[in-house]
Backbone as JSON, one array per atom type, in Angstrom:
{
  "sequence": "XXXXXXXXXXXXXXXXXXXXXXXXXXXXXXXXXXXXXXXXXXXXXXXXXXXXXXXXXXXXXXXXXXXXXXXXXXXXXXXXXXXXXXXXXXXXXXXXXXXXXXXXXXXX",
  "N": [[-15.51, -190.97, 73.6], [-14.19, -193.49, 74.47], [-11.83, -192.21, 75.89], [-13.03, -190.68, 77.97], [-14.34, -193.14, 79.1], [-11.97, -194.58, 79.74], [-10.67, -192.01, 81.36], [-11.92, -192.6, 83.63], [-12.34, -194.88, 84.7], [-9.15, -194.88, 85.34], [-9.58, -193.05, 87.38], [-10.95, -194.12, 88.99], [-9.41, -196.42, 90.02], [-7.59, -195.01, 90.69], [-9.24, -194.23, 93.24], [-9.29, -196.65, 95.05], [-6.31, -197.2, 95.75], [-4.53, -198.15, 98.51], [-3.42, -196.79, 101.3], [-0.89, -197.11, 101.92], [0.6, -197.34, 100.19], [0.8, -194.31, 98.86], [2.46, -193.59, 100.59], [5.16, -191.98, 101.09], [8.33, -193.85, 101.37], [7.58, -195.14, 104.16], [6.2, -193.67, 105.23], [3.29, -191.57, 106.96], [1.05, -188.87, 105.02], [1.93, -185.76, 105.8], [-0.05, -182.6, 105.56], [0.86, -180.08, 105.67], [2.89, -179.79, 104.5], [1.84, -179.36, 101.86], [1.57, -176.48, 99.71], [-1.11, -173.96, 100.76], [-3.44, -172.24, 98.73], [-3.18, -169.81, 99.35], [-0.89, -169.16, 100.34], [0.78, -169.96, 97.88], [0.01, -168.53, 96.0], [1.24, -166.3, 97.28], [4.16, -167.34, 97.58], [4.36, -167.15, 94.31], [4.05, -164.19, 93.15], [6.12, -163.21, 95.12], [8.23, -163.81, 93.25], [9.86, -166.22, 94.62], [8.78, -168.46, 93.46], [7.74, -170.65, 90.24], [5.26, -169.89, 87.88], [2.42, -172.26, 88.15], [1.71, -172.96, 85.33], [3.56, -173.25, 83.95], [5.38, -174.94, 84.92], [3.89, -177.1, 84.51], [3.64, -176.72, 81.66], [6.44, -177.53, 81.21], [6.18, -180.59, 81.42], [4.45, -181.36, 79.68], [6.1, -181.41, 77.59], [8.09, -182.83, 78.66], [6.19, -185.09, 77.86], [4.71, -185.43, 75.7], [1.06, -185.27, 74.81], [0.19, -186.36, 77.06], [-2.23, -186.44, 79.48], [-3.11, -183.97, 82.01], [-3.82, -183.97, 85.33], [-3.5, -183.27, 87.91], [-2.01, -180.67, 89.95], [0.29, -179.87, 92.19], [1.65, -177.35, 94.8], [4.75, -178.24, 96.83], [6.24, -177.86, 99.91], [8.37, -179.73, 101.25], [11.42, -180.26, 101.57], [13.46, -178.92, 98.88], [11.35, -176.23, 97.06], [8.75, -177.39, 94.97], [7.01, -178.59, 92.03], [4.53, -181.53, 92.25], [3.3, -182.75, 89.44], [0.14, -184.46, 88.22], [0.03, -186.69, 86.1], [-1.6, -188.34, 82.9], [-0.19, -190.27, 81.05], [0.51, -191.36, 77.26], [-0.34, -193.75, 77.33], [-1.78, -194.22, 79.27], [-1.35, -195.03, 81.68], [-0.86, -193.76, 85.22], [1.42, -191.22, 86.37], [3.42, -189.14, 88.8], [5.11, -186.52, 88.56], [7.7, -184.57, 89.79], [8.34, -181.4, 89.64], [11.38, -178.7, 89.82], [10.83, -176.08, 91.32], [11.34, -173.35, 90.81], [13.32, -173.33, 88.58], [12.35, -174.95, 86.98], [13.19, -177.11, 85.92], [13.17, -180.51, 85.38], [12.54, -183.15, 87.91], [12.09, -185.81, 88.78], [9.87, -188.6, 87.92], [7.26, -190.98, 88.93]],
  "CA": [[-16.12, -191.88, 74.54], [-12.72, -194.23, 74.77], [-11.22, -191.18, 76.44], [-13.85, -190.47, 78.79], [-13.51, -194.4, 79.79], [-10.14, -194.83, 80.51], [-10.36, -191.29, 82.31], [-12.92, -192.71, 84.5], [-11.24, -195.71, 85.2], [-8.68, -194.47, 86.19], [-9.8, -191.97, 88.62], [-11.48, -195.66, 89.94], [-8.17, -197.18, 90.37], [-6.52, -194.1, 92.46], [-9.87, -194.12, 94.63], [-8.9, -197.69, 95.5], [-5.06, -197.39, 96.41], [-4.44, -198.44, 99.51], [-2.83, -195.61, 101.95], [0.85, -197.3, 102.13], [1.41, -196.81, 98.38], [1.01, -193.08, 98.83], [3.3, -192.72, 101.21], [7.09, -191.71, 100.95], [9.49, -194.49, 102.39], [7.1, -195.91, 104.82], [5.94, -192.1, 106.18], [2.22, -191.18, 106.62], [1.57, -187.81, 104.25], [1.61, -184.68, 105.99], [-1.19, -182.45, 104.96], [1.62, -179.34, 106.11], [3.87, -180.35, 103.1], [1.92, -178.38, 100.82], [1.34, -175.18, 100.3], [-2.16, -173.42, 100.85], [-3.1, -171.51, 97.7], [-2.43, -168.44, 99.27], [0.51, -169.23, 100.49], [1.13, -170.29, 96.82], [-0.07, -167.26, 95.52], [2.22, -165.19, 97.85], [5.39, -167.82, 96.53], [4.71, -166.56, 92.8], [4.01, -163.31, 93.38], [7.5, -162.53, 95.44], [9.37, -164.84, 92.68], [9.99, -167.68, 94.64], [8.56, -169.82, 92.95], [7.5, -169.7, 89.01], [3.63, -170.38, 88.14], [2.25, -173.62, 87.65], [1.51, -173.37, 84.29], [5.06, -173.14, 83.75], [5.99, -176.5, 85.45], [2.76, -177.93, 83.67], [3.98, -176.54, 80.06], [7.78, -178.38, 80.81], [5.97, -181.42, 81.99], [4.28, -181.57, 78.74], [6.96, -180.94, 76.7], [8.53, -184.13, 78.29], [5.5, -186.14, 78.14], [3.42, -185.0, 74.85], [0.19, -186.11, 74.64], [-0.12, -186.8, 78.19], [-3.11, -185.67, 80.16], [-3.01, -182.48, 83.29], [-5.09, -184.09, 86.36], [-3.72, -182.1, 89.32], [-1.1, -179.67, 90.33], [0.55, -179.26, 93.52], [3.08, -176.85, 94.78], [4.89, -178.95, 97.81], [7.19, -177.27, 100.43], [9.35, -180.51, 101.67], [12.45, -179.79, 101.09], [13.03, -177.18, 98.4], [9.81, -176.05, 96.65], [8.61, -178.16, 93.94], [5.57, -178.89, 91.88], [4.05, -182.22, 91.42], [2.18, -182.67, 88.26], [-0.16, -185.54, 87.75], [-0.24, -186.9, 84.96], [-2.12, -189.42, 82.56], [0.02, -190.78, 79.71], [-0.8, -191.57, 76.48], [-0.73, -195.48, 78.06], [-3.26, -194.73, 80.41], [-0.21, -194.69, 83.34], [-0.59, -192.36, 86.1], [3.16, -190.49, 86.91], [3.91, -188.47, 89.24], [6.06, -185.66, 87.59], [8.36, -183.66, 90.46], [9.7, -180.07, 88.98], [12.18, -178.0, 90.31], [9.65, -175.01, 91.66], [12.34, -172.36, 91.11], [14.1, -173.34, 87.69], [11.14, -175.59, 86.04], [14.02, -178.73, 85.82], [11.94, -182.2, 85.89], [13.52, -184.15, 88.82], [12.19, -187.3, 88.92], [8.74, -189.1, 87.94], [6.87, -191.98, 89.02]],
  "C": [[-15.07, -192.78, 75.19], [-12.21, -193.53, 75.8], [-11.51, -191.24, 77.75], [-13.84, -191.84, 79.79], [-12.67, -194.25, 80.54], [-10.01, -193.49, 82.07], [-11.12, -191.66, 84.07], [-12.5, -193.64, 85.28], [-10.2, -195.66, 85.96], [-8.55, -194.12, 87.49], [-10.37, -193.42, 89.66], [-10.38, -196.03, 90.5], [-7.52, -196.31, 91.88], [-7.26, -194.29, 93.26], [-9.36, -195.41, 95.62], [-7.47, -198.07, 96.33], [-5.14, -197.85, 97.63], [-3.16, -197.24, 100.34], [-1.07, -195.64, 101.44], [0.95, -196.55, 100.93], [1.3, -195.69, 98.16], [1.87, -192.37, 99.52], [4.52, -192.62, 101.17], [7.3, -192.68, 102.36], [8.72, -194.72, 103.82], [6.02, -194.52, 105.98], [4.43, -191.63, 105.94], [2.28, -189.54, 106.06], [1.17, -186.47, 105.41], [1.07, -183.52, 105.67], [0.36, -180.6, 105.0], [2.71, -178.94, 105.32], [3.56, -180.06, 102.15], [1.87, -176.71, 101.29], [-0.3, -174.61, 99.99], [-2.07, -172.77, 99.66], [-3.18, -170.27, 98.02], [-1.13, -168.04, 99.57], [1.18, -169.39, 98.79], [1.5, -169.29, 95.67], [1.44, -166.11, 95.71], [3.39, -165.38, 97.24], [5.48, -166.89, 95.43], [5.28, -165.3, 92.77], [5.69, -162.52, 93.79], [8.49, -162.86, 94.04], [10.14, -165.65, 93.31], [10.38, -168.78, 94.15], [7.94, -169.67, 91.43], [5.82, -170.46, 88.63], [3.42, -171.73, 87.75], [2.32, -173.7, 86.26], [2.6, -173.57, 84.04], [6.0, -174.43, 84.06], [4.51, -177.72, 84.81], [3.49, -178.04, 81.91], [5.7, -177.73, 80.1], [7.27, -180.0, 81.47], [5.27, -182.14, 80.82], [4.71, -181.54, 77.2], [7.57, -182.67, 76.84], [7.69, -185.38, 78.26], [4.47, -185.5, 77.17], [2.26, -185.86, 74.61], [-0.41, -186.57, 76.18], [-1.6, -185.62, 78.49], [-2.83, -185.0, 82.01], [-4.14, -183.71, 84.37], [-4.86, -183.83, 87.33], [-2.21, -181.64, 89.39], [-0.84, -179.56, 92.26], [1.84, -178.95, 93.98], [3.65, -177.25, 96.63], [5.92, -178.03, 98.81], [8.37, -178.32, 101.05], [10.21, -180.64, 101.03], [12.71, -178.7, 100.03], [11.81, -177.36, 97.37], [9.7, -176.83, 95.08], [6.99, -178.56, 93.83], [5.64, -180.73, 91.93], [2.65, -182.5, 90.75], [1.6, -183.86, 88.18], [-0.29, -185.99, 86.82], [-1.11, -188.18, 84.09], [-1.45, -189.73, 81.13], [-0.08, -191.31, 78.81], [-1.48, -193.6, 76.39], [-1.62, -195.81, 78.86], [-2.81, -194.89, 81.76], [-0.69, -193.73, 84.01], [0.88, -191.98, 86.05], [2.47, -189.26, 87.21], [5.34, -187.64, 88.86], [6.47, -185.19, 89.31], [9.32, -182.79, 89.49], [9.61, -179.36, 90.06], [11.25, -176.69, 90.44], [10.14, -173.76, 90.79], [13.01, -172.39, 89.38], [12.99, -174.34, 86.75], [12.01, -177.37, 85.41], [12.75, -180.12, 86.23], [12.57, -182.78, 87.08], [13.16, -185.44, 88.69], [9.98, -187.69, 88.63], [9.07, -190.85, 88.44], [5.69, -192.49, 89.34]]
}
């Protein structure tokens, strides 16, 4: 029930953000900047890019205990997931991995 809370909460909080704070360095988001999931598909498929679960599993490796709440595989600049995450603080982060090699680059 605690769980279920907090998760709920949460999800309250992001509805609330206010636009700026989503956007990179002062830049409204370009919807163009991901990739479609067939386009996504197609990525894996050639080897590209390596499957989500795969940038989910090293995302939870450096963040055990954390909770999965969305996936997305981005094309600005070179291909990279970000993972959402819910840690076991109740934080959101934004995970960025390396699409291609499954490296973490940078959360926040």
């Amino acid at each position: 029930m605690k769980r279920a809370l907090l998760i709920c909460a949460a999800l309250a909080a992001l509805a609330f953000q206010p636009m700026a704070e989503a956007a990179d360095a002062g830049q409204r988001f370009d919807p163009r900047s991901r990739y479609s999931a067939d386009e996504a598909r197609d990525a894996r498929q050639s080897g590209d890019v390596m499957p989500a679960r795969d940038a989910i599993n090293a995302v939870r490796r450096q963040y055990p205990g954390a909770q999965v709440l969305d996936t997305q595989l981005m094309r600005t600049g070179s291909p990279h997931y970000v993972v959402r995450i819910l840690d076991r603080n109740g934080n959101r982060i934004d995970v960025r991995v390396d699409a291609r090699t499954g490296r973490i680059m940078s959360a926040r």
